[in-house]
C-alpha positions in Angstrom: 14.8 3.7 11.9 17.3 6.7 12.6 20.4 5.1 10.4 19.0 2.2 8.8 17.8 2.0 5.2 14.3 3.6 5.0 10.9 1.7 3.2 10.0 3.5 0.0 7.0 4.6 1.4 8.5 6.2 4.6 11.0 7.8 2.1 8.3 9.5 0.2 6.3 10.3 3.3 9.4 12.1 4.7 10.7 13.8 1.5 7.0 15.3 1.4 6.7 16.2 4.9 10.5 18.1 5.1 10.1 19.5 1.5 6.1 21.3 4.2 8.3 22.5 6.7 11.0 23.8 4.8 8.0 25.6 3.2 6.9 27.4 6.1 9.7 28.0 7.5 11.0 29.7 4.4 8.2 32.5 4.9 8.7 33.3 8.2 11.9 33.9 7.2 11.6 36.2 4.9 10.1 38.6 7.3 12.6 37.9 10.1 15.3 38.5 7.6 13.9 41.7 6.5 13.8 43.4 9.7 17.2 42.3 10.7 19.2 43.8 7.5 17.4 46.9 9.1 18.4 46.6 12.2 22.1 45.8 11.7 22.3 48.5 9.2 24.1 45.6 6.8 21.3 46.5 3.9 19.4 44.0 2.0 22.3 42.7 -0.1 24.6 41.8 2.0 22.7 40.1 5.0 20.3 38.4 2.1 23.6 36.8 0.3 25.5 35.6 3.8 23.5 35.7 7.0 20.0 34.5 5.3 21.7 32.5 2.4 23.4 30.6 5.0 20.0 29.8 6.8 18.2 29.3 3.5 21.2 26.7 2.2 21.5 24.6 5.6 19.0 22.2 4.4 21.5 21.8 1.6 24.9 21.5 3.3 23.1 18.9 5.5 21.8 16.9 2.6 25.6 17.2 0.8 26.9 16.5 4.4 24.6 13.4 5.1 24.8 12.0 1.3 28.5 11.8 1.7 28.9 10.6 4.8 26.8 7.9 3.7 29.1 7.4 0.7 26.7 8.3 -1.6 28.9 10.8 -4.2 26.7 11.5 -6.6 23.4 12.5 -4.4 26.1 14.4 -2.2 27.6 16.8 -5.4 24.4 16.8 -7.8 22.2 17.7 -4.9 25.0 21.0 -4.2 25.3 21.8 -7.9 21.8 21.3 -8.5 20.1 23.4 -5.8 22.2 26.3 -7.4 20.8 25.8 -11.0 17.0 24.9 -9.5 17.8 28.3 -7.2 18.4 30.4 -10.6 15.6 29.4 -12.0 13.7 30.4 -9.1 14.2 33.8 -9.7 11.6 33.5 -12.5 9.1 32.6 -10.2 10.0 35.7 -8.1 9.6 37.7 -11.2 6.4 37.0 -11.4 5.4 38.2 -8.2 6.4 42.1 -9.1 3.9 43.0 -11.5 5.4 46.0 -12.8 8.4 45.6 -13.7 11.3 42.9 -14.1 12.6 41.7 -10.8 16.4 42.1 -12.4 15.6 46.1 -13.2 14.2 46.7 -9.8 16.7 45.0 -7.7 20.0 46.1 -9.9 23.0 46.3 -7.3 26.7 46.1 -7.4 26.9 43.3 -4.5 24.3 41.5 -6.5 26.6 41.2 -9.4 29.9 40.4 -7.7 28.1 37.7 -5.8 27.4 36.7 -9.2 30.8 36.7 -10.2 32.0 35.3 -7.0 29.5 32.1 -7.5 31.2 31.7 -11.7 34.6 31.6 -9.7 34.0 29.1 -7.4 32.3 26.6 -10.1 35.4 27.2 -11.8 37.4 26.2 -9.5 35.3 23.0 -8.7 35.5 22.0 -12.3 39.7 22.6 -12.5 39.8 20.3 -9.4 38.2 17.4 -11.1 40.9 17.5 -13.6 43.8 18.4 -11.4 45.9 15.9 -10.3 44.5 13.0 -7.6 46.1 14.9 -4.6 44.5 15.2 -1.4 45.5 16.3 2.4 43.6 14.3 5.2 41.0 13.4 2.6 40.6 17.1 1.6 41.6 18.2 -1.9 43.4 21.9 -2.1 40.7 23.0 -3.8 38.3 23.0 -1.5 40.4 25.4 0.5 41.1 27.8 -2.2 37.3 27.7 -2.4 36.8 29.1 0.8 39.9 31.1 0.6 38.2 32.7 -2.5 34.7 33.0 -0.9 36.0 34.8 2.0 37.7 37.4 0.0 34.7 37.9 -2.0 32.7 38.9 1.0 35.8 41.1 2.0 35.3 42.2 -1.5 31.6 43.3 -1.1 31.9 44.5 2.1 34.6 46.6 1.3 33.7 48.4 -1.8 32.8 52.0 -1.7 32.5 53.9 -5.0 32.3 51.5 -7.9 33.0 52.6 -11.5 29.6 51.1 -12.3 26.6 51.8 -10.6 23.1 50.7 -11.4 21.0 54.3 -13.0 17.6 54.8 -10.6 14.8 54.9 -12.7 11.4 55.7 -11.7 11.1 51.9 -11.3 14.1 51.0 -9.4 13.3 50.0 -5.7 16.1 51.0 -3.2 16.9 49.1 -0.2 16.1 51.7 2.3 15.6 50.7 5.9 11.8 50.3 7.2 13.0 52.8 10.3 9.1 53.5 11.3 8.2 50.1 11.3 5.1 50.9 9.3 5.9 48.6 7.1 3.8 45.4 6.3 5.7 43.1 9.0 3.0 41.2 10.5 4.5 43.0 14.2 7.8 42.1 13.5 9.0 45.7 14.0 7.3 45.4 17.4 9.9 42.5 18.7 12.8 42.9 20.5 16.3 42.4 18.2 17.3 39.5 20.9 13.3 37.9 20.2 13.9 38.1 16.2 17.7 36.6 16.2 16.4 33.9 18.8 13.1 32.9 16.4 16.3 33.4 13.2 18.1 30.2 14.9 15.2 28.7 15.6 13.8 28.8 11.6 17.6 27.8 11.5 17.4 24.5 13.1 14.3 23.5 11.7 15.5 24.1 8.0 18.5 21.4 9.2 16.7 18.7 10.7 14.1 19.1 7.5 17.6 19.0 5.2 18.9 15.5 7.1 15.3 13.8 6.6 15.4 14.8 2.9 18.7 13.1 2.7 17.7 10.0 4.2 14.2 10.1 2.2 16.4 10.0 -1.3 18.8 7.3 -0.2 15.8 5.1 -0.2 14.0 6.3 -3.2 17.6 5.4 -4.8 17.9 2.2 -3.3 14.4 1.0 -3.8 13.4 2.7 -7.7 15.9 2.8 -11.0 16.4 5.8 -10.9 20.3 7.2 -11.0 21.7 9.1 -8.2 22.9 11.7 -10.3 19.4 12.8 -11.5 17.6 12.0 -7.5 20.6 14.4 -6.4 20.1 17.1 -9.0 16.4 17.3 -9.4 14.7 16.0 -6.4 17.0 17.2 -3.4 18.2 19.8 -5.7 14.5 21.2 -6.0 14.0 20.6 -1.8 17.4 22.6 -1.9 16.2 25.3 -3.9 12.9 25.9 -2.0 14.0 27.9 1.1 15.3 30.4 -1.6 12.6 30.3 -3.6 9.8 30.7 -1.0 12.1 33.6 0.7 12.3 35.5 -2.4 9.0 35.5 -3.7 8.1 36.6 -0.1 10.7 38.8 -0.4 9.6 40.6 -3.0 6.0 40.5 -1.9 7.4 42.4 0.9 8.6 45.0 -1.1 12.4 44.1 -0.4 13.5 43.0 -3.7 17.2 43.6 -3.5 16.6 41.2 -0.2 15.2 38.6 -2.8 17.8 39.0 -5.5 20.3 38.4 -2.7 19.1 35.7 -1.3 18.9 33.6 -4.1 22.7 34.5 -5.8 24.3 34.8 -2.2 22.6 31.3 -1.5 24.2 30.0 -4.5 28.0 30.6 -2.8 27.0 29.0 0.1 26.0 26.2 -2.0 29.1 25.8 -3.5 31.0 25.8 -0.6 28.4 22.7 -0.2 31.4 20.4 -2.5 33.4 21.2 0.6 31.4 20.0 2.9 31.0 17.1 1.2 34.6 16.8 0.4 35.1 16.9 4.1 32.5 14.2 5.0 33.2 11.9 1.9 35.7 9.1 3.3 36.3 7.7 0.0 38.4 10.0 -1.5 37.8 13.5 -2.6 34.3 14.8 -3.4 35.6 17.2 -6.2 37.6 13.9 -7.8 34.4 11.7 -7.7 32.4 14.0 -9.6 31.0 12.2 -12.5 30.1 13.1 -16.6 26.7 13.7 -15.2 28.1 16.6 -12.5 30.0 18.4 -14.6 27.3 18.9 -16.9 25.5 20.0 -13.9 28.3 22.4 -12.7 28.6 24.0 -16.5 25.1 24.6 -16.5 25.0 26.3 -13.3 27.7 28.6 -14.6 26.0 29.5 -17.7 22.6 30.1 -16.0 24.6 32.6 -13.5 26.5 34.0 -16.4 22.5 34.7 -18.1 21.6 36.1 -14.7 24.6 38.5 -14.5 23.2 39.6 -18.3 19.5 40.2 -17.0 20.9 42.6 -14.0 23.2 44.3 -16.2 20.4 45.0 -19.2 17.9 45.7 -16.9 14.7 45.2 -19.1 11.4 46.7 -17.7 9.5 44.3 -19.8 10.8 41.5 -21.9 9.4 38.3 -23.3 6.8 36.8 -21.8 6.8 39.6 -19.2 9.6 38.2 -17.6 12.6 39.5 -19.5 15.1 37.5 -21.8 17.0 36.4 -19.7 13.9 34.6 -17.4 12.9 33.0 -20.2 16.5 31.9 -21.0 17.0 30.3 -17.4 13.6 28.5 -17.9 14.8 26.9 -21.0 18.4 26.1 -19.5 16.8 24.5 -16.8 13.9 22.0 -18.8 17.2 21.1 -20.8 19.4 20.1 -18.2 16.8 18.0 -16.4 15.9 16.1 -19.5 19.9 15.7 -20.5 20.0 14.2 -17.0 16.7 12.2 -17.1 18.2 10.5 -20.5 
């Protein structure tokens, strides 16, 4: 039952019951998260895009992981690429939980953007490899380590920078990411537990998100195997979506929470991880390299990712207080990006 080829109704049963867990999970992560930027002083923007995007996108590098290994190429790449744009788009959703104001004017921050520049950079590079020459090193192409190479110096990058030229102007609405030092905060007692308690219960929403990412994987090889429909789209759109929800869930608890640079971060420093995903899957594809096998279908995926990213880099840099629909143009943009790549996909 553990390797073998899974009834459609188990798959669906499965895919339902991960997509739960990955659910809950995501909200009690949202508080542990909190109160650990506080505590290891590393602010919301920097622990939201590595240490909780990591957690959030394990579900994901497990799916990529499992779908390749199972040499399954197109669930393996379109379920990377399409967690990113389904995790853009999340942001909307977000939005709408901050009444006031637009989540993107609120949450305006310098790491926010260059994570957002750092994610265009390593879609890029993705892209160039599939039209690069059909070189590869123990199965691995070069491109997935200049990925990495490039990810780690963006985090050196971030980490690093001390006076920009650019900073984002506080307005009256603009919520800074100060620490909750009193621990009066709305925590649910988390300020009450001991740092060891709140990194343990961390690895522990860790593991879970895993284990729910592998049975998601296995759910939507057999909804491939036993429906017509393509793996490019069951990759993008369904795992993409299960992908997408430990950021989504975060965020909007995030920002419920009051920590909306936390939120921003989460959701654009999840999107790195998730490219590093198509190394992952590079790694555990057998049949050649990941970044080669990426089909029509893909790379329409992978340039709409980078176009939705390039809209969200726009909507932090405007910084609307109110926009269309209450949600700014750039939410409504992303909404409409996304509807069109799923029906491109879908037809």
């Amino acid at each position: 039952m553990l390797t073998g080829l899974w009834p459609l109704g188990w798959s669906v049963a499965v895919f339902l019951l991960a997509t739960a867990v990955t659910v809950v999970c995501s909200i009690r992560l949202a508080g542990v998260g909190d109160t650990l930027a506080d505590r290891t002083g590393w602010g919301e923007a920097l622990f939201g895009a590595v240490l909780f995007g990591l957690v959030t996108s394990l579900s994901g590098i497990v799916m990529t992981a499992v779908s390749a290994a199972a040499d399954q190429p197109g669930l393996a790449y379109s379920n990377a690429v399409g967690g990113i744009a389904a995790q853009t788009v999340a942001l909307v959703v977000a939005d709408a939980f901050l009444r006031r104001v637009n989540l993107e004017h609120a949450a305006a921050s310098v790491p926010n953007m260059l994570f957002g520049c750092l994610l265009i950079a390593l879609l890029g590079i993705a892209v160039m490899a599939r039209f690069s020459p059909s070189v590869t090193f123990l199965g691995l192409h070069p491109a997935s380590v200049v990925m990495v190479a490039f990810y780690l110096g963006g985090l050196r990058l971030v980490r690093s920078q001390g006076g920009p030229m650019w900073r984002a102007v506080p307005t009256g609405d603009t919520v800074a990411d100060v620490p909750d030092e009193d621990g009066d905060g709305d925590d649910g007692g988390l300020a009450r537990l001991r740092t060891s308690r709140l990194w343990t219960e961390f690895a522990a929403v860790a593991g879970l998100v895993m284990i729910g990412g592998w049975a998601v994987a296995r759910a939507a090889e057999g909804i491939v195997e036993h429906t017509d429909l393509n793996a490019g789209f069951v990759g993008a759109v369904f795992m993409g979506l299960v992908n997408a929800l430990p950021e989504t869930v975060t965020s909007i608890a995030a920002v419920r929470r009051g920590a909306v640079t936390l939120a921003i971060a989460a959701i654009v420093g999840g999107n790195c991880l998730d490219a590093l995903n198509l190394v992952v899957g590079d790694v555990a594809y057998r049949g050649g390299s990941l970044l080669h096998a990426a089909t029509r279908d893909e790379l329409f995926l992978t340039s709409g990712a980078m176009v939705m990213t390039s809209v969200l880099l726009g909507g932090l840099l405007v910084r609307q207080r109110r926009g269309w629909l209450r949600i700014g143009f750039d939410g409504v943009l992303l909404v409409a990006l996304y509807a069109s790549i799923v029906v491109v996909l879908a037809f």
